[in-house]
C-alpha positions as CSV (number, residue, x, y, z in Angstrom):
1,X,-24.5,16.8,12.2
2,X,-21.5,16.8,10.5
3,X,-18.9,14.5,12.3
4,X,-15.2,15.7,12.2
5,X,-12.4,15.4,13.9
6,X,-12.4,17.2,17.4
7,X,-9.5,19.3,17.2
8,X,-10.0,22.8,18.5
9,X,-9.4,25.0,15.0
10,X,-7.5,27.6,17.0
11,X,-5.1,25.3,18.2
12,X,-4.8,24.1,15.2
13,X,-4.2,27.1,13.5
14,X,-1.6,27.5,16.7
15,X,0.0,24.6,15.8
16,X,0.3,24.7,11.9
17,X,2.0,27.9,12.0
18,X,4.8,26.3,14.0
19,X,5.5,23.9,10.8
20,X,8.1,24.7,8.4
21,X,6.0,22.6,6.2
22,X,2.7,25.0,6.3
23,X,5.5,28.4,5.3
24,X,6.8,26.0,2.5
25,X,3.3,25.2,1.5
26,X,2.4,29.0,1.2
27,X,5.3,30.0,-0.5
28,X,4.7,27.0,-3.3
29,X,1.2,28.4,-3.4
30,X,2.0,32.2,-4.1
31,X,4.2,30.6,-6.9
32,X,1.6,28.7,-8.5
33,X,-0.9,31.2,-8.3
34,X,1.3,33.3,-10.2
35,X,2.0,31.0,-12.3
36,X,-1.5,30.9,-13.3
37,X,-2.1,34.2,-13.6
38,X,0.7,34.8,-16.2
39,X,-0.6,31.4,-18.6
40,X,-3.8,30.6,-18.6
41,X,-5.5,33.4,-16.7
42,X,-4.1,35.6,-19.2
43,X,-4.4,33.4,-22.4
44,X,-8.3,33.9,-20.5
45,X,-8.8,37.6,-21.0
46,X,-8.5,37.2,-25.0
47,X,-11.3,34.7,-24.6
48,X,-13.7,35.7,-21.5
49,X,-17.0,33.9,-23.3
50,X,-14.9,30.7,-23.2
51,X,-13.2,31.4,-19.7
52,X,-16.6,32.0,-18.4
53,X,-17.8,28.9,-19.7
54,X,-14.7,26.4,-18.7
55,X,-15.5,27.8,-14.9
56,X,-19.1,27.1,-14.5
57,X,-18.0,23.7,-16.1
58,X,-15.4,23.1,-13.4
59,X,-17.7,24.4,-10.6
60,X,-20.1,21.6,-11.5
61,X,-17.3,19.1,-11.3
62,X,-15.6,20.3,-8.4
63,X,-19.5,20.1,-6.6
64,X,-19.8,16.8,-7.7
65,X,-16.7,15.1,-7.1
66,X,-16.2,17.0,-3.5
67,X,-19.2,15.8,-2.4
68,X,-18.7,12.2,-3.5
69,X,-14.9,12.5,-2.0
70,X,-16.5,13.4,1.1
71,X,-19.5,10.2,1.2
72,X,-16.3,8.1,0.8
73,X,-15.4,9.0,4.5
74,X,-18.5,7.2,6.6
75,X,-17.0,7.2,10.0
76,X,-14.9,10.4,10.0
77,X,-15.1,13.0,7.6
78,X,-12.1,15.7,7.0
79,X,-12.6,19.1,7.8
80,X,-13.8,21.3,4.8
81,X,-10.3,23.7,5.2
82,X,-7.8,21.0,4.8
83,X,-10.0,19.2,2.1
84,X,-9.1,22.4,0.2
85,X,-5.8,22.7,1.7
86,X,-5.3,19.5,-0.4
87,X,-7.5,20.7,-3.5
88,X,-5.5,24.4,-3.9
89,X,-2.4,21.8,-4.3
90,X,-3.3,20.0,-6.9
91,X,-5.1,22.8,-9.0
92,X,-2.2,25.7,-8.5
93,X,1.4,24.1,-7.2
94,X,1.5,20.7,-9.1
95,X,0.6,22.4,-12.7
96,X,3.3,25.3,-12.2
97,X,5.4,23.3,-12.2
98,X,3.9,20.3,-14.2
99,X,3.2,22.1,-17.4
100,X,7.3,23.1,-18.2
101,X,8.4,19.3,-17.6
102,X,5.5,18.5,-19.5
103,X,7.0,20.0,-22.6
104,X,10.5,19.6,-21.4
105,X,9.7,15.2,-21.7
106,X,7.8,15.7,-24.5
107,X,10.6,17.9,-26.7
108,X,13.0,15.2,-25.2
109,X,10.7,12.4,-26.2
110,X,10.8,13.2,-29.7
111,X,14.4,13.7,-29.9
112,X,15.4,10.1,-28.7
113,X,12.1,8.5,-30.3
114,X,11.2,10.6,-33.4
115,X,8.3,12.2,-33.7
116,X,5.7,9.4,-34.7
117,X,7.0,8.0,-31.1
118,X,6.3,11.5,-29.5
119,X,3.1,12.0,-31.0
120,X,2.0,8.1,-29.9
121,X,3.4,7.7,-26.1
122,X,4.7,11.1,-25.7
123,X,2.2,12.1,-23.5
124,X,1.7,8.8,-22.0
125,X,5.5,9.1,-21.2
126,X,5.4,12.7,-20.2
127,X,2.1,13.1,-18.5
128,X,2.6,10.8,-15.5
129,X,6.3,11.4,-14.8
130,X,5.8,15.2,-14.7
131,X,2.4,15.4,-12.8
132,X,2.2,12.2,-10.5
133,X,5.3,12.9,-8.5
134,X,4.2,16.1,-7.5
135,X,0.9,15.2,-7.1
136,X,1.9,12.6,-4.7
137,X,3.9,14.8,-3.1
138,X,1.4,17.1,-2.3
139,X,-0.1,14.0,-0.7
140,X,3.0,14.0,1.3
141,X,3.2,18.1,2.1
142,X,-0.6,17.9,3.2
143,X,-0.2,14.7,5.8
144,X,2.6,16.5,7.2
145,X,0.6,19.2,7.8
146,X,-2.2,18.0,9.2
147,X,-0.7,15.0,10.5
148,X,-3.1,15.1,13.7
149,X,-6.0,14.4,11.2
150,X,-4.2,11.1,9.6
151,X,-6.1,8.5,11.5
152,X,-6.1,5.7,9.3
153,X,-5.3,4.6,5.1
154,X,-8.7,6.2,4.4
155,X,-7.8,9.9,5.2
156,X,-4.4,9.3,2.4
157,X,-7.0,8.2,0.2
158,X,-9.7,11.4,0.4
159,X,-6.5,14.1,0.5
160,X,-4.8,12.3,-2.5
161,X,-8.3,12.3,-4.1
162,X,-8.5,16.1,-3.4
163,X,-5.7,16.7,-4.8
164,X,-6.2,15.0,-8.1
165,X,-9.7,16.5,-8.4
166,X,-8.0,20.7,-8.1
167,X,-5.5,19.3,-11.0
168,X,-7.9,17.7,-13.1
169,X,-10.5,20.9,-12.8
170,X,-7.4,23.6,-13.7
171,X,-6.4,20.9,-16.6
172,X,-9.6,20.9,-17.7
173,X,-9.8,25.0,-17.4
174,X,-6.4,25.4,-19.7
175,X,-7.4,22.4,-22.1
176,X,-11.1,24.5,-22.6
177,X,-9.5,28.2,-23.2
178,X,-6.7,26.4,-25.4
179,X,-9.6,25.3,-27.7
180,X,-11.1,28.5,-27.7
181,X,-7.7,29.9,-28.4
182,X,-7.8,27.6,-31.8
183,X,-11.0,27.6,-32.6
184,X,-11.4,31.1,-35.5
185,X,-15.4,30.6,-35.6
186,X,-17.0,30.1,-31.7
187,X,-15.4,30.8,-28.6
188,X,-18.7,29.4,-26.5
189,X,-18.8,26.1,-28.6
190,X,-15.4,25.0,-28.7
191,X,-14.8,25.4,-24.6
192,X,-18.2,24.2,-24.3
193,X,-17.3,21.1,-26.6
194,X,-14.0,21.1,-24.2
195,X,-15.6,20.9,-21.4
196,X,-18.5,18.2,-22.5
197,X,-15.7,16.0,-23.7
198,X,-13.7,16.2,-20.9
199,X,-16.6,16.0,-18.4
200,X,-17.9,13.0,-20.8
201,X,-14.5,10.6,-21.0
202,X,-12.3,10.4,-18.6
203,X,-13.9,12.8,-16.2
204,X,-12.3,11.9,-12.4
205,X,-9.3,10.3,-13.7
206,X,-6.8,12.6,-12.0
207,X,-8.8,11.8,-8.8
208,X,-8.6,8.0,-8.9
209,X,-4.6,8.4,-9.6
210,X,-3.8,10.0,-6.8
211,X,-6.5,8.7,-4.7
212,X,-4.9,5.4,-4.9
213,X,-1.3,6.5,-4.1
214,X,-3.0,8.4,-1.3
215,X,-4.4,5.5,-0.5
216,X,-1.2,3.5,-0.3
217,X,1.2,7.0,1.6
218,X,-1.9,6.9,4.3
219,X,-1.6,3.1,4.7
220,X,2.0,3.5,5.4
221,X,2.0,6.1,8.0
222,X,-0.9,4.4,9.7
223,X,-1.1,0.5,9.3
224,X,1.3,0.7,12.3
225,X,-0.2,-3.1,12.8
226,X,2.2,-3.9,9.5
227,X,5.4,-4.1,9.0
228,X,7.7,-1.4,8.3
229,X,8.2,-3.7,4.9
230,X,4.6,-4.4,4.2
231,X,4.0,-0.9,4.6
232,X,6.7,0.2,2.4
233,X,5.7,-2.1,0.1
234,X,1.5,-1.3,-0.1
235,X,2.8,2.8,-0.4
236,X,5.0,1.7,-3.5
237,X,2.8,-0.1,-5.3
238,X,0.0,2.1,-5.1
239,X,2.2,5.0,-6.1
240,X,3.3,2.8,-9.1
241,X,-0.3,1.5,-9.6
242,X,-1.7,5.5,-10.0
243,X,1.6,6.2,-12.5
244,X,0.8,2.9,-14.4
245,X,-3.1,4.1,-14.4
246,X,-2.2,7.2,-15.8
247,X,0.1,5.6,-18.4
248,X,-2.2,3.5,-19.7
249,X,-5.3,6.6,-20.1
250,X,-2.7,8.3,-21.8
251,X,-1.7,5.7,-24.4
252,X,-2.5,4.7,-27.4
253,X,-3.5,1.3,-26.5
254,X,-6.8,0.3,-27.7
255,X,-7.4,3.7,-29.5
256,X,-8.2,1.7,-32.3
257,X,-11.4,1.0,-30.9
258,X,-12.3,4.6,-30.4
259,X,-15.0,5.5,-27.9
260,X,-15.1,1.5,-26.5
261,X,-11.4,1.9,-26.2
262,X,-11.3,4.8,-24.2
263,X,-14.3,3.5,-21.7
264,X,-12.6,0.2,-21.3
265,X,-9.5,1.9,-20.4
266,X,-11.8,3.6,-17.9
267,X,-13.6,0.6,-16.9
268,X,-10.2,0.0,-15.5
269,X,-9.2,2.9,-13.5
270,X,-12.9,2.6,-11.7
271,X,-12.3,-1.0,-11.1
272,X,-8.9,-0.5,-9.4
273,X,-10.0,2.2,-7.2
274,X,-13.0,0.6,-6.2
275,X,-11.2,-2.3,-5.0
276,X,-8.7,0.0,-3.0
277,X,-11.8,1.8,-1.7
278,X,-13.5,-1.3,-0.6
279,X,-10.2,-2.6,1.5
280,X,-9.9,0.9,3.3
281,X,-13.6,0.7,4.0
282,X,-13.3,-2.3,5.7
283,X,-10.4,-1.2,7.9
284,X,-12.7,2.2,8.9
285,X,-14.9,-0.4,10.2
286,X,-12.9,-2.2,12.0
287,X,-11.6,0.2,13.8
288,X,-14.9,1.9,14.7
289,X,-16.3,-1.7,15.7
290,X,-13.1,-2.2,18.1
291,X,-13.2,1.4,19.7
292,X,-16.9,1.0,20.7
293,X,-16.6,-2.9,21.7
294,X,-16.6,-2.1,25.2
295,X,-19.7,0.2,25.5
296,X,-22.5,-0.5,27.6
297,X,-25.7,-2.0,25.1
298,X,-27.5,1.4,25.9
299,X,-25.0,3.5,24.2
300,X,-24.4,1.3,20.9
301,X,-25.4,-2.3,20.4
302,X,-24.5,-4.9,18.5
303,X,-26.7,-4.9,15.7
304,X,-26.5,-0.6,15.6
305,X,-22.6,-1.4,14.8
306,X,-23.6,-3.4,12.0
307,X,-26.3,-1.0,11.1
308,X,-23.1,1.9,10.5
309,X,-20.8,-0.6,8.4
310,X,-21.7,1.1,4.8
311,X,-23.7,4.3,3.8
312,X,-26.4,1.7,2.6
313,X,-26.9,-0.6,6.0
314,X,-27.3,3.2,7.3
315,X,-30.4,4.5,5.2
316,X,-32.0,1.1,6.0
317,X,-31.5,1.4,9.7
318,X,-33.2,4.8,8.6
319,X,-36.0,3.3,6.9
320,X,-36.9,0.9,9.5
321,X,-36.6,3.5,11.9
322,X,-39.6,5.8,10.2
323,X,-42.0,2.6,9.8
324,X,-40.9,1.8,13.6
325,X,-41.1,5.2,15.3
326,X,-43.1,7.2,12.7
327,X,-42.8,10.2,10.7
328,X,-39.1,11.5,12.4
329,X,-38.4,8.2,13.2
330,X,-35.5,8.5,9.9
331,X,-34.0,11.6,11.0
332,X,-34.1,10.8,14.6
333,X,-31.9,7.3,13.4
334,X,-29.4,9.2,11.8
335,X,-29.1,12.1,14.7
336,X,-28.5,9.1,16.8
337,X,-25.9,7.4,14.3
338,X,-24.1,10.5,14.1
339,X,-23.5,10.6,17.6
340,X,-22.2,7.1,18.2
341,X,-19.6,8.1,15.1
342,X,-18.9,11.1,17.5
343,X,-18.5,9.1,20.3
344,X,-16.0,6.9,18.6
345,X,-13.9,9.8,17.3
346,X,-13.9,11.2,20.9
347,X,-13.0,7.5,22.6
348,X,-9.9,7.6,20.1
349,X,-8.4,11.2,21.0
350,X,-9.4,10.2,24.5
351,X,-6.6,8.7,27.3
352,X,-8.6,8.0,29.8
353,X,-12.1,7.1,28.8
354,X,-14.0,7.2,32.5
355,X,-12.7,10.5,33.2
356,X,-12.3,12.4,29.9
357,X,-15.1,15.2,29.4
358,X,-15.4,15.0,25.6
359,X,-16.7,11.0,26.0
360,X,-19.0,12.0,29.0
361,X,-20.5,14.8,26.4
362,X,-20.6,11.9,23.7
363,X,-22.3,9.9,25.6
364,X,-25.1,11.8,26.9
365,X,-25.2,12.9,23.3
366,X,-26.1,9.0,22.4
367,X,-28.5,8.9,25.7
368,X,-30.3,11.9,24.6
369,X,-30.5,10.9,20.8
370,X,-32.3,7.4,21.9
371,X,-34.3,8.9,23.9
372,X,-35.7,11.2,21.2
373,X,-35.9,8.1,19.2
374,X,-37.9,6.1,21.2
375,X,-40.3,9.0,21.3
376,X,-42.6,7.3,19.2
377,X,-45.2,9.9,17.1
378,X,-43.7,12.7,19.2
């Protein structure tokens, strides 16, 4: 059981076609799919062997990365078409337009600084002022689109992340023909060598950037216990702290220490967003602990809220549950988890919680789910 939010797709269809945002969106995504097709999709066809190559490479990454995007959400995951709503952003309208300022800063670059300074911190200069502002304004465009489905920091942080991870999969795509482009002897080996090293150092990057000032434009629309200040003020500095991450991957600092250079530098970026993931984390679960505070002990108790906090409290309330209540005694647990996370998502689109359908259904859902549970051996 997959738990999403419980918006009826054909309203919502209904309703994103009424958003100038959602036409705007489409007509920036026509434009970067051309843009695609006419450089590196062509630059492709002289090199199919390599283009072949660079896309099973991405698919892994893009299976990978989606799925761990998606275990960052424990209480309520996105639905799969805005996730790539998000991800068709960041790997066709950021880059169209990304890749001419890219050379536009780094042509200007070496005109002011000369062209040791250009080759040093041009693209550590370039890189981020070109491709995080429209990254993170996809962050924006997306939110406003789906604005129904912004609940809390968490959401800013999975859409930004989803946007970061389509760029850094069509960067990686370009980077892996470009090689094979170069390379006179073997198209395989030199986007396969492409694609290792890119897979190998660095690989995420783009999605902890824009994770983090995801993180921070989420926090901002929804930390409505804040400040308008303090809100301000958490969305600026995680915007700054994904362009300063991105500076610093990009520089030449520490590149005299080679491969321990470049995974400190990494060691870094991990660190960061794994501190930003932890403090959303702990704001999901406080909000699920608050909705469901009132609940009668037979739908959710105490120690079961406890038991949802993180993914690994869960898989030991799991274990316990199979030496407890026998061989389907785990995935009875979880079907019964999943629907007190339901039932929390349906208290919070709810107005009036006695008397609204959609919690009566969640709550038989939790009655019969216990029930099952408790059938020990059956």
């Amino acid at each position: 059981m997959t738990i999403t939010s419980p918006v009826a797709p054909r309203a919502g269809w209904a309703t994103l076609l009424r958003r100038p945002m959602f036409w705007a969106y489409l007509v920036l995504l026509v434009f970067g799919l051309r843009s695609f097709a006419s450089g590196d999709l062509y630059a492709a066809r002289a090199t199919p062997v390599a283009a072949v190559t660079a896309v099973l490479a991405q698919c892994l990454l893009v299976v990978v990365f989606t799925v761990l995007i998606r275990r960052l959400d424990l209480f309520e995951k996105e639905p799969p078409v805005l996730l790539a709503l998000a991800f068709l952003w960041g790997a066709f309208i950021a880059p169209a337009v990304a890749a001419p300022a890219n050379g536009a800063l780094l042509s200007l670059a070496g005109k002011t600084g000369g062209a040791a300074f250009a080759a040093d911190w041009g693209a550590a200069l370039a890189g981020p002022l070109s491709e995080e502002w429209l990254k993170g304004l996809g962050v924006v465009a997306v939110l406003v689109i789906v604005r129904e489905h912004l609940h809390r920091s968490l959401d800013g942080l999975v859409y930004g992340a989803m946007i970061g991870l389509g760029f850094e999969a069509l960067e990686n795509f370009g980077y892996a023909v470009n090689a094979a482009l170069t390379d006179v002897n073997d198209d395989f080996s030199a986007a396969l060598g492409s694609s290792v090293s890119r897979l190998l150092f660095g690989v995420g990057a783009h999605v902890i950037f824009t994770g983090i000032a995801g993180f921070g434009l989420g926090y901002a629309r929804t930390a409505t216990d804040r400040s308008s200040g303090h809100r301000a003020l958490v969305a600026a500095a995680s915007v700054l702290t994904g362009y300063g991450l991105h500076v610093l991957w990009n520089s030449p600092l520490l590149g005299q220490l080679g491969v321990l250079g470049a995974l400190a530098k990494y060691a870094v970026l991990v660190l960061l967003f794994t501190l930003v993931y932890r403090y959303t984390a702990r704001r999901e679960f406080a909000w699920f602990a608050a909705t469901v505070r009132e609940e009668d002990p037979e739908i959710i108790t105490p120690p079961e809220v406890a038991a949802l906090r993180t993914g690994r409290v869960r898989r030991q309330a799991r274990k316990l549950a199979r030496h407890t209540y026998g061989p389907l005694g785990a995935q009875r647990m979880r079907r019964l988890q999943d629907a007190q996370l339901a039932l929390a998502i349906a208290l919070e689109n709810s107005v009036d919680h006695e008397l609204d359908p959609a919690v009566d259904r969640a709550r038989h859902d939790v009655r019969h789910a216990r029930l099952a549970l408790e059938q020990r051996g059956a």
